[in-house]
C-alpha positions in Angstrom: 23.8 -15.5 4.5 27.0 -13.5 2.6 27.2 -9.5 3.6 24.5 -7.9 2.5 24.8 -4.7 0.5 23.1 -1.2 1.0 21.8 1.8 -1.0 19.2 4.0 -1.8 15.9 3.7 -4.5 13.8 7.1 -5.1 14.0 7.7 -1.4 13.9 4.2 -0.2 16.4 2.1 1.5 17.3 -0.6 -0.6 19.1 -4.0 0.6 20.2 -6.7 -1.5 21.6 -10.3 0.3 23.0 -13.2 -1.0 23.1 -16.4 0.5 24.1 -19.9 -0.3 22.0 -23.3 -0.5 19.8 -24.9 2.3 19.7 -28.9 2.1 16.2 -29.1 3.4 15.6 -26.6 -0.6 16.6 -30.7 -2.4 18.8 -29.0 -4.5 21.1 -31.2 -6.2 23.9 -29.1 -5.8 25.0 -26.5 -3.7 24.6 -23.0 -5.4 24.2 -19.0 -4.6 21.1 -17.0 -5.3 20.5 -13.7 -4.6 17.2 -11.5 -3.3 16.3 -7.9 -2.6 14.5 -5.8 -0.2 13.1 -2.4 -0.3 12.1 -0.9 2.2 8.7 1.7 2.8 8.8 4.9 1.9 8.1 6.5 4.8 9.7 3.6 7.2 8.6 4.0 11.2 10.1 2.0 13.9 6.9 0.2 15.8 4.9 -0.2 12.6 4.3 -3.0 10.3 4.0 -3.3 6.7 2.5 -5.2 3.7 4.8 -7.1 1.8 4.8 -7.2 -1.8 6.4 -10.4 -3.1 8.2 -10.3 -6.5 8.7 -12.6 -9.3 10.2 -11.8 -12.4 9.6 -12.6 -15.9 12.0 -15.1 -18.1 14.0 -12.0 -19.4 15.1 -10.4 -16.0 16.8 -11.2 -13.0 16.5 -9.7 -9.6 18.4 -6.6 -10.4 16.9 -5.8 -13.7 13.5 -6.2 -12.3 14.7 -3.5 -9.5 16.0 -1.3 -12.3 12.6 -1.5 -13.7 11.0 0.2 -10.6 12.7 3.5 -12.3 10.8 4.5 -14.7 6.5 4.2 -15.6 5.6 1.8 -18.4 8.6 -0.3 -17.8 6.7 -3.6 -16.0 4.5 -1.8 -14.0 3.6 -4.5 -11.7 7.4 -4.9 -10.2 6.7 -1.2 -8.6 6.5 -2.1 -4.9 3.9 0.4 -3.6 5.2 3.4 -1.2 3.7 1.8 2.1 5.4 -1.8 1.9 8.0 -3.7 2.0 8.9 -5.3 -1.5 11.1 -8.7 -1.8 12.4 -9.2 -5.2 13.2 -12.9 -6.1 15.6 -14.4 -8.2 15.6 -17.5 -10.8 18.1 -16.4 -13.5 21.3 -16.8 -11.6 21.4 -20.4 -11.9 19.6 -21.7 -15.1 17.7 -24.8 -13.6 15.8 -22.7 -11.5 12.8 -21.2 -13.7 9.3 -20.3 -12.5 8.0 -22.9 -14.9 7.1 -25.7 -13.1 6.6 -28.7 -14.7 4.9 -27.2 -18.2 4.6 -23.7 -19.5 1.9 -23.0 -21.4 3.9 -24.2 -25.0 3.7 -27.4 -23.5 7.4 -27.4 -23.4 9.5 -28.5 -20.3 10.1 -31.4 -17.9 7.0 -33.5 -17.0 8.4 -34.9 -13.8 8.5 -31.3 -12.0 4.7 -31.5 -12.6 1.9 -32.5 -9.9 2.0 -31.2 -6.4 5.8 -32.1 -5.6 7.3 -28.3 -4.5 10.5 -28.1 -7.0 13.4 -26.8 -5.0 13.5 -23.6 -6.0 9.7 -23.1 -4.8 10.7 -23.8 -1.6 13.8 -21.6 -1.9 10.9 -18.8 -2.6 8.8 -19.8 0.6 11.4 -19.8 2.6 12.9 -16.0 1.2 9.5 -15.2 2.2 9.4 -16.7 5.7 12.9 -15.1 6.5 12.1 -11.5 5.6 9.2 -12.0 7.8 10.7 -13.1 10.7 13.3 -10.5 10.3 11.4 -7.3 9.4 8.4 -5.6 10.3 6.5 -7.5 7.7 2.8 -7.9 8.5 2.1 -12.0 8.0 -1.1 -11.3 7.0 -0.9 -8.6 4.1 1.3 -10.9 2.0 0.9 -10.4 -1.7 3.0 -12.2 -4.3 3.0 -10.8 -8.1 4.2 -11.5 -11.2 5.3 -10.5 -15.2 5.0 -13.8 -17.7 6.9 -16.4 -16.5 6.9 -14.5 -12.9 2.9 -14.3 -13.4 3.1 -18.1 -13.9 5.3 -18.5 -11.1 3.1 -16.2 -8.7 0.4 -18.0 -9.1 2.3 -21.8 -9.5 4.1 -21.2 -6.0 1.6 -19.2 -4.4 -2.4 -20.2 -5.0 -1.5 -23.7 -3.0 -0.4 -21.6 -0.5 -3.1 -19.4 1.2 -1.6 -19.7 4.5 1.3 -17.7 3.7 -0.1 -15.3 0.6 -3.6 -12.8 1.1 -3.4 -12.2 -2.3 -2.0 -12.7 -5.6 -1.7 -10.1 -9.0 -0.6 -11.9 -12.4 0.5 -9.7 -15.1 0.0 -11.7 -18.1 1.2 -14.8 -16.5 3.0 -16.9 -19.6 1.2 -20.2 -18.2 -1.7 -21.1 -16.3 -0.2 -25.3 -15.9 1.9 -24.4 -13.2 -0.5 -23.8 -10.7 -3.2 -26.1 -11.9 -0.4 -29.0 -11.6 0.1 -27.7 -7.5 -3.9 -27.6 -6.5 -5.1 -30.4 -9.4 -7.3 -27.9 -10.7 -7.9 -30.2 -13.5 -6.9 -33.5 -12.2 -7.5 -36.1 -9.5 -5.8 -35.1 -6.7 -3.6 -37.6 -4.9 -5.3 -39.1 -1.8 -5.8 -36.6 1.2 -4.1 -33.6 -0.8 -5.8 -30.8 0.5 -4.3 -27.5 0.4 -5.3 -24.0 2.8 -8.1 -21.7 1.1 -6.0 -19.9 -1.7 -5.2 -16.0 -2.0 -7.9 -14.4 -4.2 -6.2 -13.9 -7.9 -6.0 -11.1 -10.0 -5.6 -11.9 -13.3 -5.2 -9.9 -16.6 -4.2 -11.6 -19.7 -4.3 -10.7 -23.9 -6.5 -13.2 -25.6 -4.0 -12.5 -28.3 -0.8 -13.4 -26.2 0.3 -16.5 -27.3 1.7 -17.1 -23.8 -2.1 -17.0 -22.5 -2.6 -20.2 -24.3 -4.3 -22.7 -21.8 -5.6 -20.1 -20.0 -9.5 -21.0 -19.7 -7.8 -23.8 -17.3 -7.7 -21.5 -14.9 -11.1 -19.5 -15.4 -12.8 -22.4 -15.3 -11.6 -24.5 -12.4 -11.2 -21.4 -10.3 -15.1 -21.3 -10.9 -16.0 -25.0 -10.7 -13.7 -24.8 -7.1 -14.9 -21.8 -5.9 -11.4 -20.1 -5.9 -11.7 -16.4 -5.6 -10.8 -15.1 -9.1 -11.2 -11.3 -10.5 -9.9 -11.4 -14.4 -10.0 -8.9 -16.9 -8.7 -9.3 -20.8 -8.2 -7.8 -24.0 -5.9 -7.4 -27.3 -3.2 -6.0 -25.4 -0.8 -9.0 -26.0 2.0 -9.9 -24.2 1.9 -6.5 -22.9 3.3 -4.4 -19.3 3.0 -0.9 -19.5 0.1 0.1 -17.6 -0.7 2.8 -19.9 -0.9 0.8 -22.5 -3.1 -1.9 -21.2 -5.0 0.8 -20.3 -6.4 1.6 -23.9 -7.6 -2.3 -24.5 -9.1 -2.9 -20.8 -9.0 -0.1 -18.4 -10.8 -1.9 -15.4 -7.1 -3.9 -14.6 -6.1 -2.0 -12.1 -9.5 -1.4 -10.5 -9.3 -4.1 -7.8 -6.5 -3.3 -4.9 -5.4 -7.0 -4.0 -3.9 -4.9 -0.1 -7.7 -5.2 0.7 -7.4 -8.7 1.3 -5.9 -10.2 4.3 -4.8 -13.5 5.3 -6.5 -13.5 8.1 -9.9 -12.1 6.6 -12.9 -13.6 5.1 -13.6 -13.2 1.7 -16.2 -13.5 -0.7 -16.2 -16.3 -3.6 -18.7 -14.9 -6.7 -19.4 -17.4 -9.6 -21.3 -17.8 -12.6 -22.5 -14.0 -12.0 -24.7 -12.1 -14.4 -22.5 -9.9 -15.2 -19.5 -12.1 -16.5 -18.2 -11.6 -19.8 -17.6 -14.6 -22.5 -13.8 -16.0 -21.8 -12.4 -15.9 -25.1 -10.5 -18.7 -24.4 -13.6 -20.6 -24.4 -15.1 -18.6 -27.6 -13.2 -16.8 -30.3 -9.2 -16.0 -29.5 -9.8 -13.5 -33.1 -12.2 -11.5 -30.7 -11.3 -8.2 -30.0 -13.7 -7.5 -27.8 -12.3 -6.9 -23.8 -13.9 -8.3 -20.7 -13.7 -9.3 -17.4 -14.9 -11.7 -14.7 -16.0 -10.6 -11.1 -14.3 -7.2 -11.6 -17.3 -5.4 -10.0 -18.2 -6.9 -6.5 -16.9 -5.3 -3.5 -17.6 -6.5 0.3 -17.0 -5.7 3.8 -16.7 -8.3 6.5 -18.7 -7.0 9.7 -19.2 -10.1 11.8 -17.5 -13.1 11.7 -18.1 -14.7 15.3 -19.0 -18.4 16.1 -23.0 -17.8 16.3 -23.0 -15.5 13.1 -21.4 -14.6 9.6 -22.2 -10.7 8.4 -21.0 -9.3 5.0 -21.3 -6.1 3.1 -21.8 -6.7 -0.8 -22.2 -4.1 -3.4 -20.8 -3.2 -6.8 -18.5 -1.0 -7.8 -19.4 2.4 -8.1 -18.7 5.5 -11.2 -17.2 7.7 -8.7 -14.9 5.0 -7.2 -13.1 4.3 -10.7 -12.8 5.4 -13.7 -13.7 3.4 -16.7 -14.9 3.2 -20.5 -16.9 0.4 -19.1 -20.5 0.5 -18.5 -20.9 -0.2 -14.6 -23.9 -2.9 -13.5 -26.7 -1.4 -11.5 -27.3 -5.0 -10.6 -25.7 -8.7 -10.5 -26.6 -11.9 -9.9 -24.3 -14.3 -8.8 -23.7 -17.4 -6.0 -21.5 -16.5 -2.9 -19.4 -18.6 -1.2 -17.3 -18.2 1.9 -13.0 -18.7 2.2 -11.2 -17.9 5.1 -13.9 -17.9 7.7 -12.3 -17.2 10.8 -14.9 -17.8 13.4 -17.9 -18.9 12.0 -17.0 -22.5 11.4 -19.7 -25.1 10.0 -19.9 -28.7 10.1 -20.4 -30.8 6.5 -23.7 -30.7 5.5 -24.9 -28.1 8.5 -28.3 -26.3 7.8 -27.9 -22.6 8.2 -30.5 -19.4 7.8 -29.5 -16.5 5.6 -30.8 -13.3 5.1 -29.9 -10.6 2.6 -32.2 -7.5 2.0 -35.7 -9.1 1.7 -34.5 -12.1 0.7 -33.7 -14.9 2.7 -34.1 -19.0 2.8 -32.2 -22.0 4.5 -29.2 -23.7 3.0 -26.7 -26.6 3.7 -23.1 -26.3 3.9 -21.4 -28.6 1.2 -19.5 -31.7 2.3 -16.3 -29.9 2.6 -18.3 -27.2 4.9 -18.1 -24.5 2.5 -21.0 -22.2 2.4 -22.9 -20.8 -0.7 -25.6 -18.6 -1.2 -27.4 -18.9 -4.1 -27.7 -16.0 -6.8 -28.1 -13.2 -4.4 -28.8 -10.1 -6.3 -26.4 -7.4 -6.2 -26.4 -3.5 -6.4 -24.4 -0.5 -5.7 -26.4 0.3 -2.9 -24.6 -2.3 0.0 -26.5 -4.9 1.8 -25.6 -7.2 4.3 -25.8 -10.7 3.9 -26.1 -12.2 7.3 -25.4 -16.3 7.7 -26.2 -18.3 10.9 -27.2 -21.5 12.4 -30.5 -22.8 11.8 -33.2 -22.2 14.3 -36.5 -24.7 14.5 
């Protein structure tokens, strides 16, 4: 690691390090890259922090993207919030090192970074990641990676295969969905015992006019057929990253706060709900309508212990968030489990569930995931309790 160098960001300490090239990265040849930190606001020795993981877009590097952090409207996303730590990662410096992958979405690129290989400068990014966490007060299990264009493709490429390191991940009109279905096969045979850790939940927000977003019902659609935690919204705001101005095509995009996942949490899995919009991916690209997918559930884990799984589930509520949209009074959807901590099944196990006044038996699936069949949904919470079958 080279001297690192110090200053000051709107009342945060800001560090930036630069370091040369680890063999075990498989870079061809030896090279520098660069990273930065900024610290919390408020910073307190004894505590720990979130950590907000950085990836910028095709026309930034790692101090541009920090520059951005100035000013509202200019890439929004790359604001690391007040109470967490925020690493900003770097591809520019040394020009074989995009966030591509294999394929971006123009179907342009190199073919042989595809599949589930990690391309050196992935691993360079897992193991920024790893460092600032064993070196700062970083909490391992609020780790959230996000991402403009070609870093929204590369937050989700280097991160959905990796849900033991990341709780959650954001995408900001990510320019490419192939990335990450090449790491976790969404939509091909995966190579014999490939199996990758439950994946962060996604946030997703894309224009159906972007022609970056091309490809992108790949990833609505396998995230659903797997059972992948996915929350997207959409509308005609292109290739767009002022908040403000997303805003006025689909003002729901902020609505979800990925920091209320943790690694180390159960979550929720909601599929072919009710409530779902038409992807336009899937339908008319020329549609101006906006949308989303999942936007409105909410849960609470209460119980997760070896005997017995409890959840809260509700919808999101008018005086929670404002919106143009019209808020459900009532959704329908199948609910499965990622992340259980305690509450493991075996493959194929028969279990009781209750929720409300509804209730039945069901079997876990042959990779001992459990789903619940369209439960119905309101704003008023419920608790959806899961245990082992009783004669």
């Amino acid at each position: 690691m080279f001297p690192k160098t110090h200053g000051m960001l709107m009342g945060r300490k800001l560090e930036f390090f630069h370091h040369d090239t680890d063999p075990e990265w498989g870079y061809e040849e030896q090279q520098t890259d660069s990273f930065a930190l900024i610290h919390p606001k408020d910073e307190e020795s004894g505590e720990k922090y979130p950590l907000y993981v950085v990836f910028h877009s095709a026309g930034h590097d790692v101090y541009s993207t920090v520059g951005c952090t100035w000013a509202k409207g200019n890439h929004d996303i790359y604001r690391t919030p007040d109470n967490m730590f925020g690493l900003y990662l770097d591809c520019r410096a040394n020009m074989n090192d995009w966030w591509w992958g294999g394929i971006n979405a123009h179907n342009e690129g190199d073919p042989k970074r595809s599949g589930t290989a990690l391309q050196p400068v992935e691993k360079r990014a897992l193991a920024t990641v790893e460092w600032v966490l064993r070196n700062y007060p970083a909490d391992r299990e609020r780790v959230y990676a996000v991402g403009n264009s070609m870093g929204g493709s590369g937050a989700l490429g280097v991160c959905l295969c990796r849900g033991d390191v990341f709780a959650a991940i954001k995408a900001n009109v990510p320019a490419g969905v192939r990335h990450a279905a090449d790491r976790c096969c969404l939509d091909t045979e995966a190579p014999e015992g490939f199996k990758i850790p439950d994946p962060p939940v996604v946030v997703d927000y894309s224009g159906q006019n972007d022609i970056w977003s091309d490809g992108h019902e790949t990833l609505y659609n396998c995230m659903r057929d797997k059972k992948y935690a996915l929350v997207g919204f959409w509308g005609m705001f292109g290739h767009e990253n002022d908040d403000e101005k997303i805003k006025k095509y689909n003002d729901l995009v902020n609505s979800f706060d990925i920091s209320s996942v943790k690694r180390n949490e159960a979550y929720p899995v909601f599929t072919n709900s009710s409530t779902d919009d038409p992807i336009p991916w899937c339908t008319d690209r020329k549609s101006e309508a906006s949308g989303q997918v999942n936007a409105f559930f909410r849960w609470k884990v209460l119980n997760d212990s070896a005997e017995q799984f409890e959840i809260e589930l509700r919808l999101l509520r008018e005086d929670e968030f404002s919106s143009s949209f019209v808020f459900p009074e009532v959704s329908e959807a199948d609910v499965s489990f990622r992340r259980v901590q305690n509450f493991k099944v075996s493959e194929n196990e028969t279990l009781d569930w209750s929720f409300g006044s509804a209730g039945g038996v069901i079997n876990a699936d042959e990779n001992s995931l459990i789903t619940v069949p369209r439960l119905s949904i309101t704003k008023k919470p419920a608790v959806l309790r899961i245990k082992r079958h009783t004669n």
